[in-house]
Structure formats: structure tokens, C-alpha cells
Kinemage of the C-alpha trace (Angstrom):
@kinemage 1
@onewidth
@group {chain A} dominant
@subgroup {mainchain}
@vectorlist {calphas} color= white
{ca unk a 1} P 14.831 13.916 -1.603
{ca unk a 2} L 13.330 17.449 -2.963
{ca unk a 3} L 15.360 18.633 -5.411
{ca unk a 4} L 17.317 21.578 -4.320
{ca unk a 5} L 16.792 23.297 -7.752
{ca unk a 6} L 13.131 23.017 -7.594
{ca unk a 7} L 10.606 26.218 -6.990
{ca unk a 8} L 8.494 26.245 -4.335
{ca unk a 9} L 4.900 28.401 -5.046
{ca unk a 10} L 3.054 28.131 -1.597
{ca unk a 11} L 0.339 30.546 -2.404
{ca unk a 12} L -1.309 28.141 -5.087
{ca unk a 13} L -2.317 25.595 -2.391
{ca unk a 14} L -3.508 28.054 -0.266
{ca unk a 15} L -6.412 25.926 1.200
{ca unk a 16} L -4.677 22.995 1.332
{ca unk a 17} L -1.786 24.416 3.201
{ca unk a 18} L -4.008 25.302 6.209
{ca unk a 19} L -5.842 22.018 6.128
{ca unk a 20} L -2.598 20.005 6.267
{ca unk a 21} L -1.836 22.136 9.431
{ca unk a 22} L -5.213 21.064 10.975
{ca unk a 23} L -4.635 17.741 10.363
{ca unk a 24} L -1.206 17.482 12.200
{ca unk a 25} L 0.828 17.611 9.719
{ca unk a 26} L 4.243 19.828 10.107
{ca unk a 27} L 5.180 20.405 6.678
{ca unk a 28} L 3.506 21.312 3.398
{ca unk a 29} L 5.815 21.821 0.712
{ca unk a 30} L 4.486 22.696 -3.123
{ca unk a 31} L 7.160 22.257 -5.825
{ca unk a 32} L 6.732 22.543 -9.516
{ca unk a 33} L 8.533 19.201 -11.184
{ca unk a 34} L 10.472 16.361 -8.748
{ca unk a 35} L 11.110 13.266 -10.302
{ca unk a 36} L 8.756 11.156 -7.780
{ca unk a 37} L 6.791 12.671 -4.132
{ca unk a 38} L 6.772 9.490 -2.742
{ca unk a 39} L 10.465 8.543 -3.386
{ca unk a 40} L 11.297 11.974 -1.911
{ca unk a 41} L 9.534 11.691 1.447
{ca unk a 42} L 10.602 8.180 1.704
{ca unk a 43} L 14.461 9.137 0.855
{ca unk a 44} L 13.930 11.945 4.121
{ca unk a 45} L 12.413 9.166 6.606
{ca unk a 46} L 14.581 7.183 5.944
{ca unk a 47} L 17.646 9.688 6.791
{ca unk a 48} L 15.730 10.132 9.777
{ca unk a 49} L 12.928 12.864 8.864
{ca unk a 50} L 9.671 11.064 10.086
{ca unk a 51} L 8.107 14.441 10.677
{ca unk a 52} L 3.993 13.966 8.795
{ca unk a 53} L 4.613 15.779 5.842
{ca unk a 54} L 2.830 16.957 2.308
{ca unk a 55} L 4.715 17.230 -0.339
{ca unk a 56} L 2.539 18.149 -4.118
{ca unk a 57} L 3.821 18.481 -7.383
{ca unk a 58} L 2.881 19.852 -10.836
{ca unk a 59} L 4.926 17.425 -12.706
{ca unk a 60} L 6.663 14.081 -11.754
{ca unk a 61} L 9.497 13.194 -14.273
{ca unk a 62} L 9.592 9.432 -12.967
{ca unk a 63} L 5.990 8.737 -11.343
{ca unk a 64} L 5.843 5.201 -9.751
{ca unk a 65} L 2.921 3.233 -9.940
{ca unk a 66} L 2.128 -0.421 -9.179
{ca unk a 67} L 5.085 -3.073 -10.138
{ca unk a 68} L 7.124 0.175 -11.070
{ca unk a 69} L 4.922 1.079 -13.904
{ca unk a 70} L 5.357 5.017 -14.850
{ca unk a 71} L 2.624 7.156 -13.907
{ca unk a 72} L 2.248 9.802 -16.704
{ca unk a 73} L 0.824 13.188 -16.458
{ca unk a 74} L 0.926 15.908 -18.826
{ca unk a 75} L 1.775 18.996 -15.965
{ca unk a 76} L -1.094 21.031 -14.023
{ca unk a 77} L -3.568 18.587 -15.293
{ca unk a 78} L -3.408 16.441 -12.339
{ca unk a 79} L -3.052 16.307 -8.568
{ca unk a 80} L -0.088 14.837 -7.553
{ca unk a 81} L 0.734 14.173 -3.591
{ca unk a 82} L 2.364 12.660 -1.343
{ca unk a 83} L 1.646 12.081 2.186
{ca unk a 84} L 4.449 10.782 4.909
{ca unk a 85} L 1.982 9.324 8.182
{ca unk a 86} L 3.437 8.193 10.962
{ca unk a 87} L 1.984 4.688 11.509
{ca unk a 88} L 1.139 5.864 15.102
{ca unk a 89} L -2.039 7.556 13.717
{ca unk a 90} L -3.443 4.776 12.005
{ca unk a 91} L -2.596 0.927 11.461
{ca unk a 92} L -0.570 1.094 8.215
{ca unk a 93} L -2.947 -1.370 6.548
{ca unk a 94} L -5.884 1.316 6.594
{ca unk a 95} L -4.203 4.143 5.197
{ca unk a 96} L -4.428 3.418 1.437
{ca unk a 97} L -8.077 2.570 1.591
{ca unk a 98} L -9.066 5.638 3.744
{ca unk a 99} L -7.267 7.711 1.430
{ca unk a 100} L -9.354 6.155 -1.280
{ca unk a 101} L -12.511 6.349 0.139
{ca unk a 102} L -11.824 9.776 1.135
{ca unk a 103} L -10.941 10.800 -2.599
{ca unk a 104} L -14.211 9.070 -4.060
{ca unk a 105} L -16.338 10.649 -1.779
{ca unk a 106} L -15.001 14.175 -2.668
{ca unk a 107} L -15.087 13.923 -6.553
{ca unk a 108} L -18.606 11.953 -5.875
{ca unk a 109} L -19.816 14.483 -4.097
{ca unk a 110} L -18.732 16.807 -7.309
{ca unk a 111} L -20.644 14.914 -9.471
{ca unk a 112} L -17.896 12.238 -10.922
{ca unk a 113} L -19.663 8.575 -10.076
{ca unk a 114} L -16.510 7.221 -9.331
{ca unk a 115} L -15.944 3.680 -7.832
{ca unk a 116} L -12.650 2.056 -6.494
{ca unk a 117} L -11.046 -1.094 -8.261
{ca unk a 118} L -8.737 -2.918 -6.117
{ca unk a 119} L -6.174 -3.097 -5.317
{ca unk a 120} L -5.643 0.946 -5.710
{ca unk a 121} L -7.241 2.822 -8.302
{ca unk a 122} L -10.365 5.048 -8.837
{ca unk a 123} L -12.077 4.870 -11.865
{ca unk a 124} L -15.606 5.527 -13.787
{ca unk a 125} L -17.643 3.097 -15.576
{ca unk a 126} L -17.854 4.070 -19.429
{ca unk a 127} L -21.650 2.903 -20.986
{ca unk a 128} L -19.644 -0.185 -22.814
{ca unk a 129} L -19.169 -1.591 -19.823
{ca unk a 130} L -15.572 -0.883 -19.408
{ca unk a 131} L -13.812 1.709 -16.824
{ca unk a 132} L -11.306 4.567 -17.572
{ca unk a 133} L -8.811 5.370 -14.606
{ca unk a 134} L -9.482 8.500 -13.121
{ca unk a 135} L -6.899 8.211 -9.731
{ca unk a 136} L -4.345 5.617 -8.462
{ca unk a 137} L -2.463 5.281 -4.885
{ca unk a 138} L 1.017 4.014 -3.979
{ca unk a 139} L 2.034 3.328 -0.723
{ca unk a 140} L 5.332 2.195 0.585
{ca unk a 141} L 6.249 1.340 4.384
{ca unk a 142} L 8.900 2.737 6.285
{ca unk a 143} L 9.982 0.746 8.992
{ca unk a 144} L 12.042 1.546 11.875
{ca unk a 145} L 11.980 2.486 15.726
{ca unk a 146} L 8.927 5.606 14.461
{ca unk a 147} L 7.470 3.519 10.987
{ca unk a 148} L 5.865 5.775 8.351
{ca unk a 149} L 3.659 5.008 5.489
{ca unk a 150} L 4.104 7.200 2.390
{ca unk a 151} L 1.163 7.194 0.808
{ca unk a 152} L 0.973 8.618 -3.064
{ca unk a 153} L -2.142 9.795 -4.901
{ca unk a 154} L -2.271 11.207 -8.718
{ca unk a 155} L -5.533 12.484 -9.835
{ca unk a 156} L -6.589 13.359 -13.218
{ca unk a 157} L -8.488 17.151 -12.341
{ca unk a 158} L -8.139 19.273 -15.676
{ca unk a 159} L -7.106 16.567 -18.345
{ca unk a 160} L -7.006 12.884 -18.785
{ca unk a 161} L -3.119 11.909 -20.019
{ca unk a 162} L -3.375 8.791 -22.026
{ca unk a 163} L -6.358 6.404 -23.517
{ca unk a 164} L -8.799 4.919 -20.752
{ca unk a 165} L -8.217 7.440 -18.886
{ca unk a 166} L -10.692 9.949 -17.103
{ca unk a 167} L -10.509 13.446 -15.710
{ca unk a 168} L -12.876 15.214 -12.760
{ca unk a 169} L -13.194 18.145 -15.191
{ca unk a 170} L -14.119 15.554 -17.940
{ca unk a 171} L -17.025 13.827 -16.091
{ca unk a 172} L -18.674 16.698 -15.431
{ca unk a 173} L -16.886 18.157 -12.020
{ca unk a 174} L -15.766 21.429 -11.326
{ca unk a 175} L -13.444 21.062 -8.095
{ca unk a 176} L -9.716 21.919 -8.888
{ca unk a 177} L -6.468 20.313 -7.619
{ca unk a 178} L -6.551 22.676 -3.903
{ca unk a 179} L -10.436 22.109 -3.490
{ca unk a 180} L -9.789 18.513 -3.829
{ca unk a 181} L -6.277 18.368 -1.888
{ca unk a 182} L -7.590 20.787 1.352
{ca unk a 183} L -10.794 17.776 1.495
{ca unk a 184} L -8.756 14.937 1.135
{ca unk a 185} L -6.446 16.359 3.949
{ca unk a 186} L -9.019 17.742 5.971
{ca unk a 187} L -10.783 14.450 6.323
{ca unk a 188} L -7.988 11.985 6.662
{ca unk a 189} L -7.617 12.373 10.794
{ca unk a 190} L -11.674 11.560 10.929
{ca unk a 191} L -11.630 8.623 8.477
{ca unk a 192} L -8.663 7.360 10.101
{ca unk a 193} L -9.741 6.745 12.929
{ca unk a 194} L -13.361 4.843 11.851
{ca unk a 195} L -11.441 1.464 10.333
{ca unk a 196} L -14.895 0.146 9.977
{ca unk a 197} L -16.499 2.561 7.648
{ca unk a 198} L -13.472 2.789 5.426
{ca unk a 199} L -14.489 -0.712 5.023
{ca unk a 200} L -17.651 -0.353 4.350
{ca unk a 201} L -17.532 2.483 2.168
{ca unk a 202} L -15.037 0.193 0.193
{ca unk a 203} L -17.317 -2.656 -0.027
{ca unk a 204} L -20.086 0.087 -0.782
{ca unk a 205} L -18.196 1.701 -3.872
{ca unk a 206} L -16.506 -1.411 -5.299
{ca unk a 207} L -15.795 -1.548 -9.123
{ca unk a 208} L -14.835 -4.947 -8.203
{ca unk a 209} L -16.834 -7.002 -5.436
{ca unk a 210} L -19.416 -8.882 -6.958
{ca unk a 211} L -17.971 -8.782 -11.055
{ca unk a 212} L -16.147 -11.954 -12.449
{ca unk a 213} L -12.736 -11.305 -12.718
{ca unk a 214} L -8.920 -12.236 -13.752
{ca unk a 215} L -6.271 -11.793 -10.860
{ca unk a 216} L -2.840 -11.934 -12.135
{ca unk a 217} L -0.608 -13.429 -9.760
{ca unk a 218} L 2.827 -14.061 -9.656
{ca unk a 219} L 2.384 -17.884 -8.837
{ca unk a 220} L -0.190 -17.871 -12.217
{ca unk a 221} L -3.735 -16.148 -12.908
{ca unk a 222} L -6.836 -16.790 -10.613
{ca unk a 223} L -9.978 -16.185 -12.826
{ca unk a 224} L -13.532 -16.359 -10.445
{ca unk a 225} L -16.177 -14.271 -9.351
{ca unk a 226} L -14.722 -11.169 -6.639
{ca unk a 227} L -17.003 -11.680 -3.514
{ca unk a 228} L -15.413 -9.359 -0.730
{ca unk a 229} L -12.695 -8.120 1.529
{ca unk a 230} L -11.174 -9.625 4.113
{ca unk a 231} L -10.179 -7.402 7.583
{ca unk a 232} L -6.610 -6.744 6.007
{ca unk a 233} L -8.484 -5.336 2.652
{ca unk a 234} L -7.537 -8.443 0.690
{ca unk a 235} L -9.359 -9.804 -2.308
{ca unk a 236} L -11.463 -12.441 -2.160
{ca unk a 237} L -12.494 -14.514 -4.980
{ca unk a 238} L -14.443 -17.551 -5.481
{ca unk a 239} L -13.298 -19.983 -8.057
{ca unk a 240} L -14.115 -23.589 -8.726
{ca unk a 241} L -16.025 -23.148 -5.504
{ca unk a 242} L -13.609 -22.400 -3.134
{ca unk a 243} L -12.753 -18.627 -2.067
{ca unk a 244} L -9.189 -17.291 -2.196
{ca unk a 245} L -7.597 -15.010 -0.688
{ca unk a 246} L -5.210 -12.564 -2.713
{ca unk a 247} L -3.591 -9.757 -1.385
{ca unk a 248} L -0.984 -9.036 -4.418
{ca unk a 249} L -2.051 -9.171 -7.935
{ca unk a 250} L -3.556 -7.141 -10.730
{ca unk a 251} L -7.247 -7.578 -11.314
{ca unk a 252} L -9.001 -7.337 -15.017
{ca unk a 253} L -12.763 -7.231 -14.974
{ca unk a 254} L -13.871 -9.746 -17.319
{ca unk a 255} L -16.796 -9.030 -19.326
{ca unk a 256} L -20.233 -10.714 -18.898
{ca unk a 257} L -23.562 -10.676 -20.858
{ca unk a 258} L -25.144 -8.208 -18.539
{ca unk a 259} L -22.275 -5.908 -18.720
């Protein structure tokens, strides 16, 4: 849960404060370091808080990412949040992609070309062909008699942490971590409930669909050509002529001679 020793500074999410209340949520809570948002507002559901909540932090001293990898930030560089949705609002399977397609837009519309790489980051394509990481998304289910999806996002804004990695700032964007937090809250309601052109949109802005590709699997690597989604947002790759279906694995995009 929150830490009880952490400092809560409502006035520097302004913005996004008053778009989480338009969007339904009943709780919007700023702190500056927690060890992870998403572990926090899963910890409260599951002592029975199932309330939609925000919860944003400055600095995360054990970030989760896929497979428990650490997500590093280097603090105030990068948007950090955590949304608990009750799966009423939306079928659980659409929330991750909607939040995605919802973040590209808003840096897009900033000027950052981003593109989303499945299975949940945004990124930008560098001129060698390869892409830096500019966001990733966690989400974790919370079942029960009222299920929840927490839903994490970080986003590099100011700085980029690490190598291959990109910032808003960086590619040219001006947005900061409230103008970026109020839009992505603002719009979720609205792009939840239009399934079909979060799927488009991801189809649309793939990194992915259409390059060859290595999926790393636990049951051994699937190397083929991506060629689309199916309804559940699953991979699909052709390989050896027949297409598979992978909904858990880590994709590298494997370079070509056009690239």
C-alpha cells in the first residue's frame, strides 16, 4: 500500500486531478517516491478498496515491468501512474491497449512519431532501423466478487534513463508529465468504450505487424513474419507457413535488408 511516510503534493497535478474526477475516478493521490504504484493499488483492492483510483509518483524504488524486470527512472524525468479500473467499465482485455493507444496519440499529436511494439511498450524508430523505448504498461488483474485491473504506465517526459531509451522532451515534444497525465485520463472513458478503434489504431501504429520477428516463448522461440492481432490482442505470426497465435512472449524485431 502507500507508504504512510510518503508526501503528498496535490497542486503539481493540478490538471490531472480534475480530469481523473471527470472520468469517474474517486481518488487521485500524488506522492513523491513509493516503491511500486501498481503493487500499491493492487495491495488496497485486494484488502477490499476497489474504489477507481490514480495513484502517480516521482520516483519508484522497485518499478515492475514485464517478467519482473525493474523499471528504472532517474526521478521527475518520467511519468509514472497507476490506474485501479473496475472491470465493469471495460472488458479487462481492452484496457492495456486503450491505454496505449491513448498515450501514442497524445505524444503523436506533440510531435514524438511514436509507434507501439507488442506486447506493451511505446517506442520511436531511430534512422538505423532500430527503436529506443519511450513508454511501457503493466497490468495485473484483480479478481474477486468487483474485479479490477491495475493498469501501470511509465513515460520517459524530461529525460531518457538508460541506453535505447527515448524521452518526449528528447524527440522534439514539449508536453510535461500533467499535460500528458490530464489527456491520458481524460480520454480513457471515450476510448473505452470504442473496443474496435483501439484495435484499429493498434493495428494502425504497430512497430510490429508486418516486420519479421523473434518471439521468445517459454515453450522455445518462434521466429516468422508478425501479420496481425487477433480479437483478444494476441500476436500473430506466420512461420513455416502456418500462423500462430502467441499471447505471452517477448518480441525482438529482426533486422531485414530494407530496414
Amino acid at each position: 500500500m502507500t507508504p504512510p511516510n510518503a508526501t503528498p503534493e496535490p497542486g503539481i497535478f493540478a490538471a490531472s486531478q480534475a480530469a481523473a474526477a471527470g472520468a469517474g475516478f474517486s481518488s487521485f493521490r500524488h506522492v513523491r517516491s513509493t516503491g511500486s504504484t501498481n503493487t500499491d493499488l493492487a495491495d488496497e483492492a485486494r484488502a477490499g478498496d476497489r474504489a477507481p483510483a490514480v495513484l502517480v509518483t516521482d520516483h519508484q524504488t522497485a518499478g515492475r515491468g514485464r517478467l519482473d524486470r525493474v523499471w528504472i527512472d532517474d526521478s521527475d524525468g518520467q511519468l509514472m501512474v497507476s490506474v485501479r479500473i473496475p472491470t465493469a467499465w471495460a472488458d479487462a482485455s481492452m484496457i492495456g491497449p486503450a491505454f496505449a493507444v491513448l498515450a501514442r496519440a497524445v505524444v503523436a499529436a506533440d510531435g514524438v512519431p511514436a509507434l507501439i511494439k507488442w506486447p506493451n511498450d511505446l517506442c520511436v524508430r531511430r534512422g538505423d532501423g532500430n527503436f529506443a523505448k519511450l513508454a511501457g504498461y503493466l497490468g495485473e488483474y484483480v479478481g474477486g466478487a468487483e474485479p479490477v485491473v491495475i493498469l501501470g504506465m511509465g513515460i520517459n517526459v524530461e529525460s531518457a534513463p538508460f541506453d535505447g531509451s527515448a524521452s518526449v522532451h528528447g524527440e522534439g515534444g514539449s508536453l510535461g508529465r500533467d499535460d500528458i497525465l490530464a489527456a491520458l485520463l481524460g480520454g480513457l472513458p471515450g476510448m473505452l468504450a470504442r473496443p474496435a478503434q483501439v484495435r484499429r489504431e493498434l493495428l494502425a501504429h504497430s512497430a510490429t505487424i508486418g516486420r519479421w520477428v523473434r518471439v521468445e516463448c517459454v515453450g522455445g522461440d518462434l521466429v516468422g513474419q508478425a501479420v496481425g492481432l487477433d480479437d483478444s490482442g494476441a500476436l500473430q505470426v506466420k512461420s513455416e507457413g502456418t500462423v500462430h497465435t502467441v499471447s505471452v512472449g517477448d518480441v525482438v524485431h529482426l533486422r531485414t535488408t530494407s530496414d
